[in-house]
N, C-alpha and C positions, 0 to 999 in steps of 0.2 A: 504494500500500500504506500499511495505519494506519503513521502515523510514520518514514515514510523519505524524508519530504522536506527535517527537518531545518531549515527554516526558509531554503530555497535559493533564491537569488536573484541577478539578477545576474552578476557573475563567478562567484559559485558552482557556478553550474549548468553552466559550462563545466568547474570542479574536477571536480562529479560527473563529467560524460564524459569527461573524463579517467582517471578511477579506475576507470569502468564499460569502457573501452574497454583499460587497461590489464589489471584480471582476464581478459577474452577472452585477452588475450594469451597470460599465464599460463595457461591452460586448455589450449591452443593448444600451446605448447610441453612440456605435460605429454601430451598425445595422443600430439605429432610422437614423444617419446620413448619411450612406454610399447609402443605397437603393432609397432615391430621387435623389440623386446622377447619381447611376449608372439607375438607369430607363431614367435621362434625355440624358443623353451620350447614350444608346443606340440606341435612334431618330437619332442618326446622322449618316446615312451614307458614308458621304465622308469626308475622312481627311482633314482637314484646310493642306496648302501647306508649305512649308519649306521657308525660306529666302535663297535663292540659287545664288546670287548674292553678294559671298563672297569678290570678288574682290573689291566692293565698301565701303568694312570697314564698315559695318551697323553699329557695337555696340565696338568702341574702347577700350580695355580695359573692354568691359564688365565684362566677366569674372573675372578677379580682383577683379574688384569695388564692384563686387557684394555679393565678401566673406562678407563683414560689416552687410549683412544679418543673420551670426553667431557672426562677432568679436563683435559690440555694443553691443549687450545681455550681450556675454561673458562676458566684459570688464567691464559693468554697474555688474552683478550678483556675478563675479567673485570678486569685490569689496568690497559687502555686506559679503561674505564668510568669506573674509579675517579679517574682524573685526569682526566672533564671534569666536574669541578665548575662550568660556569657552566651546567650544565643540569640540575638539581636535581629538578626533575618527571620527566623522565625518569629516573634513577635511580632515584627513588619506586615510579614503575610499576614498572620493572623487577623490584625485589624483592618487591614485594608480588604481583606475577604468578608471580613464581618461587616463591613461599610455597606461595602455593594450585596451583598444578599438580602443584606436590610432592609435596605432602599428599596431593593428587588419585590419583598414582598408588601412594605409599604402600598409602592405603585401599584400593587394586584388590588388593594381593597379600595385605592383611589378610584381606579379604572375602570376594575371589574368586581368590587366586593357586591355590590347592590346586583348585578346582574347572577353572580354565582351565587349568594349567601343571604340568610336571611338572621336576625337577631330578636327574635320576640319577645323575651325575657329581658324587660326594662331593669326590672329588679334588682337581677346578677350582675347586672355594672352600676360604678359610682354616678352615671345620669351624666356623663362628659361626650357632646358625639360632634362629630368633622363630617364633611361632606365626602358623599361617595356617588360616582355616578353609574346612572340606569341604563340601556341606551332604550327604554321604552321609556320611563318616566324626565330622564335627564341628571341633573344633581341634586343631589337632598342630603339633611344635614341628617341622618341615620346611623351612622357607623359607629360603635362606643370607640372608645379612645384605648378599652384595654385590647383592641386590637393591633395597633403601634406597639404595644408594649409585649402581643406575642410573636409579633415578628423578628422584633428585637430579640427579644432573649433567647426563640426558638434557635435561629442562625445563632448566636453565640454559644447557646447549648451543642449545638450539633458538632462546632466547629472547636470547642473547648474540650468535650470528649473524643475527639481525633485527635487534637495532638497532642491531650495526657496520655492517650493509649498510644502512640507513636513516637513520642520522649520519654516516656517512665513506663509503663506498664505492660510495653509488648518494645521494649527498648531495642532486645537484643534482633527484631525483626527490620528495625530502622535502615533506610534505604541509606549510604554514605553520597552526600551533597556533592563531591567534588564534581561527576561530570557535568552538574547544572554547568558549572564556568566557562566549559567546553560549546554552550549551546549556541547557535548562531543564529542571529537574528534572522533567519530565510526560514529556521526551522520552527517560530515562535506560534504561527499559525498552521496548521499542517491539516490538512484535509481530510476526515476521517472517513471514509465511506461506510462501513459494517453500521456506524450509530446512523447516519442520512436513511440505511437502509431499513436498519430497528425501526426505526420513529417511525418512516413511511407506514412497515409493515404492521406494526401496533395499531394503529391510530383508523386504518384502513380496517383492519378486524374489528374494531371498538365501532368506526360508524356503522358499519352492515351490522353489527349485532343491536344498534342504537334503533336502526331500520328494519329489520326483519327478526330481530332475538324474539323468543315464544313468549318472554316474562318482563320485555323491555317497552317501558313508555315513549314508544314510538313518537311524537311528538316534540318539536324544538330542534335543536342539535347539539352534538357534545361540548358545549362550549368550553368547558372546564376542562375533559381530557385533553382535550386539544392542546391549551395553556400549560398544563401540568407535562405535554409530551415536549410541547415547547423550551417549557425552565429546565426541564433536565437533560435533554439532550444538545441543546445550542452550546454549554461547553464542552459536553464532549465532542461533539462536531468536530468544534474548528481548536481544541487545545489535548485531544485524550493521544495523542504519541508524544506531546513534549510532557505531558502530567504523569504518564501512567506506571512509567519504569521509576518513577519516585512515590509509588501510593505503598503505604503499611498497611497490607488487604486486612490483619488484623485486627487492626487499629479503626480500621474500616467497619469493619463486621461487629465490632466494639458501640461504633457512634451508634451504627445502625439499629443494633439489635436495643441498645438505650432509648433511643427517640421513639421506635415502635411499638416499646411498651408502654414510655409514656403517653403517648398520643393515644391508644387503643384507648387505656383506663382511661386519660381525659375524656377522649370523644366519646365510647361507648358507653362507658358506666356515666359519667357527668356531663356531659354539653349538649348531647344530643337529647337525653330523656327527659331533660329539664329544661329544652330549648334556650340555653345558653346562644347555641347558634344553630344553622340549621340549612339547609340546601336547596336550590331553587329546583326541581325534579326535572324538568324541559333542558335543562342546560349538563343535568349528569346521564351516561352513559345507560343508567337503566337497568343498573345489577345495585340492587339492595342489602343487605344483610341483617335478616329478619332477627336474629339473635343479637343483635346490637341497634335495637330501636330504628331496621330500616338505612342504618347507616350505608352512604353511598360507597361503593369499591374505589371508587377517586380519592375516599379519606383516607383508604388505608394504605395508596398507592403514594398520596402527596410527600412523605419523609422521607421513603427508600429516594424518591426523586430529589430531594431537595440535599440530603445528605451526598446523593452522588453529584451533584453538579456544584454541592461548594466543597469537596477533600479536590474537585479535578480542577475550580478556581484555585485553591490554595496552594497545591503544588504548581500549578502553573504561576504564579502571581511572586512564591516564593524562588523561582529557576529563575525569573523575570529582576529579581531583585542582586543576584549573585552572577551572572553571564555576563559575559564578554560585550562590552557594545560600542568596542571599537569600529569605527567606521571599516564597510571593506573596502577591498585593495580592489585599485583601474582595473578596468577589463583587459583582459591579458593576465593577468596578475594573479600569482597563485592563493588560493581562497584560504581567509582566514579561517 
């Protein structure tokens, strides 16, 4: 593939299968776990019922209180960071990644939170709400404000337990920095086809199933899978051969399998039954999950997404920080 060789050679080429033979791994173990999973959720035929009795204040404050689900991690992780100053590039990435995934998900609720999501439960937040726009209704000031604040912490959650488990806890997996310096700016964008082809092929199966599935509300379009196939595969697109011979699949499979759990207990046990938040049905794909109050497959799909497209910003952003960017040499002139 254009530009996934990276200039490998050598012992490198043994790093690669290393990191090629570690991702199976990871893959592997998200199968083993997903499949009893979903075998037992699809014994259930009828969705568990919603808390519809908003008027008695079921869960005060919920929502809030329940951000700490992100901040403690944060707050504790974000700690450890702070005191190892003798790694100074990594720290760099780190927030410069947390910047932009932020922002990243900010702009989803600016743009698209009123079209995708809904918020019934006034209650569960402190009554703080920003404008979000519709494209039927337009802009309206609906969106609570602790949704800013899971953006934020979500990305810094995700991206704080990667590189605890990639600096201390799966240390001795740690990929050695030195050939970032080696990288050359020709190779900083590199074209990935297999993810152009992923996404196509996903997204393709998700709308025919949105359109013809036996159990899917036909009506609308996937607007959100589409977004979600979007935010996770655009880095790896155009950044997964300069990111990925530096990713601690570990460390990986660490963020992942953290955020997954948190978000399931958030979403299924707390947000969804007590309409914290909740899904506009025309815009998701039309696969429910009746054992979790009807929750959409796009919820449980959003983290593994969001987790792999900031560890492949972060190594990318952190190679981008250590590399070479001496100008190159005139044509003719042998390549730096």
């Amino acid at each position: 593939m254009a530009g996934f060789g990276l200039g490998l050679k050598g012992g490198n080429v043994v790093a690669k299968q290393r990191w090629s033979n570690d991702s199976l791994v990871v893959v592997a173990m998200g199968a083993v776990l997903t499949a009893p999973f979903a075998l037992t959720l699809l014994t259930i035929t009828e969705s568990r019922p919603l808390v519809v009795d908003l008027k008695a204040n079921p869960t005060p404050y919920g929502y809030t209180w329940s951000l700490s689900l992100f901040i403690l991690p944060v707050v504790v992780l974000a700690f450890w960071l702070s005191r190892r100053r003798e790694n100074r590039v990594q720290n760099r990435a780190f927030w410069l990644t947390a910047l932009l995934v932020s922002i990243s998900g900010i702009l989803l609720d600016l743009v698209f939170g009123r079209t995708f999501f809904t918020f019934p439960n006034q209650d569960a937040v402190l009554g703080v709400f920003f404008h979000g726009y519709s494209f039927k209704d337009g802009w309206q000031k609906s969106i609570p404000i602790e949704e800013i604040a899971f953006y934020i912490f979500g990305a810094l959650a995700v991206l704080l337990v990667y590189v605890w488990g990639d600096e201390y806890w799966f240390r001795a997996y740690n990929v050695d920095d030195g050939p970032r310096r080696t990288t050359r700016r020709r190779q900083v964008i590199s074209f990935h086809p297999a993810s152009a082809i992923f996404g196509v092929l996903v997204f393709l199966a998700g709308f025919l199933y949105k359109k013809f599935g036996p159990q899917a509300d036909h009506s609308g379009f996937p607007g959100y899978f589409l977004f979600l196939t979007l935010v996770a595969l655009t880095p790896s697109l155009l950044f997964f051969p300069i990111a990925a011979p530096f990713i601690n699949w570990r460390a990986f499979s660490l963020g992942f399998l953290f955020i997954l759990l948190v978000s399931l207990f958030w979403e299924a046990a707390l947000a969804v039954p007590y309409q914290w938040w909740g899904y506009q049905p025309g815009q998701m794909l039309g696969v429910f999950i009746n054992g979790f109050c009807g929750l959409p497959l796009e919820a449980a799909l959003l983290w593994l997404g969001v987790t792999w497209a900031t560890v492949i910003l972060y190594e990318t952003i952190a190679t981008l920080l250590v590399m070479d960017w001496s100008p190159l040499k005139p044509a003719g002139g042998p390549e730096p």
